[in-house]
C-alpha positions as CSV (number, residue, x, y, z in Angstrom):
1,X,-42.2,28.4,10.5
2,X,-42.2,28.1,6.5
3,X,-38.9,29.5,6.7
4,X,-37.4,27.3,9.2
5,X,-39.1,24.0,7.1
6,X,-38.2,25.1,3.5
7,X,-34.3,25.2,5.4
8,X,-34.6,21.6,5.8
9,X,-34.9,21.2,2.3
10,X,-32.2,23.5,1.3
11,X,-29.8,22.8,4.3
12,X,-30.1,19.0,2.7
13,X,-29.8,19.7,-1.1
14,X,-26.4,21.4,-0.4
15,X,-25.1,18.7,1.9
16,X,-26.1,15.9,-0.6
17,X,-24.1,17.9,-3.1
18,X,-21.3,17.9,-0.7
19,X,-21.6,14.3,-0.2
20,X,-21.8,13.6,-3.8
21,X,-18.0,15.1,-4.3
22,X,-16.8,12.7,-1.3
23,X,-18.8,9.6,-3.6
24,X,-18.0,10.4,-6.7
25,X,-14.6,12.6,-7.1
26,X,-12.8,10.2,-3.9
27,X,-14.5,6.7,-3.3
28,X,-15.0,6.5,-7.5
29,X,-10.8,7.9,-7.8
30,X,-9.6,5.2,-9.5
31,X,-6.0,6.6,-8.9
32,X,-6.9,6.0,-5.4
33,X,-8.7,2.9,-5.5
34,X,-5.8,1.7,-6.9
35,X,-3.3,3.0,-3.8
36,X,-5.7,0.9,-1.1
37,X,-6.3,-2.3,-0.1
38,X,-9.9,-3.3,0.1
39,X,-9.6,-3.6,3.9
40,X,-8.2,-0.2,4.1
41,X,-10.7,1.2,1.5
42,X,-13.8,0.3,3.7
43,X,-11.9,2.0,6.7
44,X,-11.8,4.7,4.9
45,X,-15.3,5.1,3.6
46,X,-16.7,3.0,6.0
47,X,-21.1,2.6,4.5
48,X,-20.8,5.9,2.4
49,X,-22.8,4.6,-0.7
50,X,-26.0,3.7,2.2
51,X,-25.8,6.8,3.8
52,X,-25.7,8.2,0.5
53,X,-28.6,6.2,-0.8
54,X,-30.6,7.2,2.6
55,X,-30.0,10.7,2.3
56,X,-31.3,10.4,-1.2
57,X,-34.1,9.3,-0.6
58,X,-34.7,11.6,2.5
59,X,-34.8,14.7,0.4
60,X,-36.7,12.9,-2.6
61,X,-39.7,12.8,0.1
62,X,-39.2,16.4,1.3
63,X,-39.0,17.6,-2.5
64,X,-42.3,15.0,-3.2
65,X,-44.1,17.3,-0.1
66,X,-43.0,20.7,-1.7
67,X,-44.6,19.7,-4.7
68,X,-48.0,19.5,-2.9
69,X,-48.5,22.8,-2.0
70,X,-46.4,26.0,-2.4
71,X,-47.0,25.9,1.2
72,X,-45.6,23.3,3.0
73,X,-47.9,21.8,5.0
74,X,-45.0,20.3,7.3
75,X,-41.7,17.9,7.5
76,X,-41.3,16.6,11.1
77,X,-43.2,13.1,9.8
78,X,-41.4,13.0,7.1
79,X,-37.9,13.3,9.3
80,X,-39.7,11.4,11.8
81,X,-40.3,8.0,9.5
82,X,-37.1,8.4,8.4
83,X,-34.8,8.7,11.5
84,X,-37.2,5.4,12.8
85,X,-36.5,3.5,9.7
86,X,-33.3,4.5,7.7
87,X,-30.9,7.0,9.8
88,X,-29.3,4.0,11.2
89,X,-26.9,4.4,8.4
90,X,-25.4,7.3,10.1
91,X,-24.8,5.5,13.0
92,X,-22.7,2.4,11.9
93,X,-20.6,5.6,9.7
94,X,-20.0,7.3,12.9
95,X,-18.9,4.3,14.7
96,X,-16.6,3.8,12.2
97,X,-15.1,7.3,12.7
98,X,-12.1,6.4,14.9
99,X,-10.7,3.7,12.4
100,X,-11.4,6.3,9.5
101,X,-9.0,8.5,11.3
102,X,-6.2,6.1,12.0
103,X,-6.4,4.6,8.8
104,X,-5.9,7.6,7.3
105,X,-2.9,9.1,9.3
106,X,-0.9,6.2,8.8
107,X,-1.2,5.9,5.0
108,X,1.2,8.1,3.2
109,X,1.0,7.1,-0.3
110,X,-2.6,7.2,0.1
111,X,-2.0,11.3,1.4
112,X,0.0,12.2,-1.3
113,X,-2.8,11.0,-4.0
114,X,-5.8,12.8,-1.5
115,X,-3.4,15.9,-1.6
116,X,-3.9,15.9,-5.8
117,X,-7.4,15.1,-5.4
118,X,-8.6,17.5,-2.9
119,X,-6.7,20.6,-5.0
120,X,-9.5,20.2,-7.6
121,X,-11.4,22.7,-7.8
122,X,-15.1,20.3,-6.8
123,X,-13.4,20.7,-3.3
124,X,-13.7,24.5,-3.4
125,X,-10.0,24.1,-1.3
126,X,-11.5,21.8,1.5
127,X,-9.5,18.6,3.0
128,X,-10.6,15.7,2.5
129,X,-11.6,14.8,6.2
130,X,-14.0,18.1,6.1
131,X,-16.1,16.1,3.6
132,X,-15.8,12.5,5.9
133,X,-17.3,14.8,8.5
134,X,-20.2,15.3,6.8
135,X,-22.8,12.9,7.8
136,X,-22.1,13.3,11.2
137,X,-22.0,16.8,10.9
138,X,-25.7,16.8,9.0
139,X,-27.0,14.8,11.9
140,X,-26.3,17.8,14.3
141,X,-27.7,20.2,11.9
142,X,-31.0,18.4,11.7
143,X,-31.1,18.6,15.3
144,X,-30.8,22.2,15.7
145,X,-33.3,22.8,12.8
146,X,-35.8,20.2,14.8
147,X,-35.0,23.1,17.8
148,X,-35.8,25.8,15.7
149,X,-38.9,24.7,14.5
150,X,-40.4,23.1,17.7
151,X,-39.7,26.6,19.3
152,X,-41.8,28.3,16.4
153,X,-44.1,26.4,16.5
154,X,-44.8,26.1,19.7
155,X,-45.0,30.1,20.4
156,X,-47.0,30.4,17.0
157,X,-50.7,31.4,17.1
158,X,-51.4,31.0,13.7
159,X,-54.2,28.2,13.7
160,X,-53.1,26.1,10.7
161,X,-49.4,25.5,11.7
162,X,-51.3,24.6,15.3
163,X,-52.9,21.8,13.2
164,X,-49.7,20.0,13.3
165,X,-48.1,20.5,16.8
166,X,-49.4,16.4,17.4
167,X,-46.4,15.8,14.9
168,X,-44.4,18.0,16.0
169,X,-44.5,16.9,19.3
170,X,-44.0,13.0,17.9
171,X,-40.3,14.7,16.5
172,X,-39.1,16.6,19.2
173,X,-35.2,17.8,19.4
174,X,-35.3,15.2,22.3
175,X,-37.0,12.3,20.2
176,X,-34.9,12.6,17.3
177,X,-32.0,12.5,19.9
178,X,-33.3,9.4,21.7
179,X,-33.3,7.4,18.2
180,X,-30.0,7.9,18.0
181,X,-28.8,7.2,21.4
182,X,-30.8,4.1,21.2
183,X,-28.6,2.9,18.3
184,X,-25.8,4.2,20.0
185,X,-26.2,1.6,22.5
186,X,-26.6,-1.1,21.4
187,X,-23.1,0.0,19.1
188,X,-21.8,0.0,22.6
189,X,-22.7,-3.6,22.9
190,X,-20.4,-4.5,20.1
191,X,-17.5,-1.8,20.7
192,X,-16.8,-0.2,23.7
193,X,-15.3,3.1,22.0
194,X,-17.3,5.5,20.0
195,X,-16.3,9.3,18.9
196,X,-16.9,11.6,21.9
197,X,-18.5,14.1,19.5
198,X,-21.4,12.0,18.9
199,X,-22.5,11.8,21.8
200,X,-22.3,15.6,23.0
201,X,-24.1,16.6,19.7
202,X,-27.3,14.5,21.1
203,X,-27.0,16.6,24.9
């Protein structure tokens, strides 16, 4: 159970890493700044700096709860308070996924600048649409490691991880999912199409 909270932490610190190249070495470009328009700009990067400041402060409360205790005494409140009261931000990015994709295929001066961007070595020779990917692709890992650690926990017998399964049980795999498809809807209100994707990673 330690093992599957303290990968949480970890999974996160690498994927805010991640998200830092797509904020700082693309959105700040100012070679490419200066090859969009603003309307094709926010396309493009749609709410990155929120989700970015969201997911900062996500794992600045998971890091706050590892310096409690060597052992940590659990996460799913901590995910729990956040996917109630910031993950939104993920949402209105992943609505914004489809207009991402068309303003990107039809912009060919704005490829040929991503192409000299993404062969820096930051990139570690990934595309630039790997690393627009990634918040929607964090979502569904949060869910699987919500799976993973209800399962555990629920099977455990060890007495002092049983002490939490009231909060566990308040961020179920299923909860988390129905926050999101809750926002989902009410995107539906506004725009009738969303990505597919999104939906099947909450099944």
């Amino acid at each position: 159970i330690q093992e599957s909270m303290f990968e949480v932490l970890t999974s996160e610190a690498s994927y805010l890493r991640s998200l830092r190249v797509l904020k700082d070495h693309f959105l700040g470009s100012r070679e490419l700044s200066e090859t969009l328009v603003i309307h094709d700009r926010k396309a493009i990067f749609s709410n990155l700096l929120q989700v970015y400041e969201v997911s900062e402060r996500f794992i600045g409360d998971l890091l706050k709860r590892v310096d409690e205790s060597v052992v940590i005494s659990d996460v799913c409140d901590i995910i729990y308070e956040h996917s109630e009261n910031h993950f939104s931000v993920f949402i209105d990015y992943v609505r914004n996924q489809q207009y991402q994709e068309k303003t990107y295929s039809r912009l060919i001066d704005f490829s040929l600048v991503m192409r000299r961007l993404e062969s820096s070595p930051l990139c570690k020779r990934l595309p630039f649409t790997s690393f627009m990917l990634l918040p929607f692709q964090r979502i569904t890992r949060i869910k699987i490691l919500l799976q993973v650690r209800y399962t555990r926990l629920m099977f455990s017998k060890n007495t002092c991880y049983s002490n939490f399964s009231s909060k566990c049980e308040m961020i179920r795999p299923s909860t988390f999912c129905r926050i999101f498809k809750n926002g989902l809807q009410r995107a539906v209100k506004k725009r009738k199409q969303l990505p597919r994707p999104w939906l099947q990673c909450l099944r």
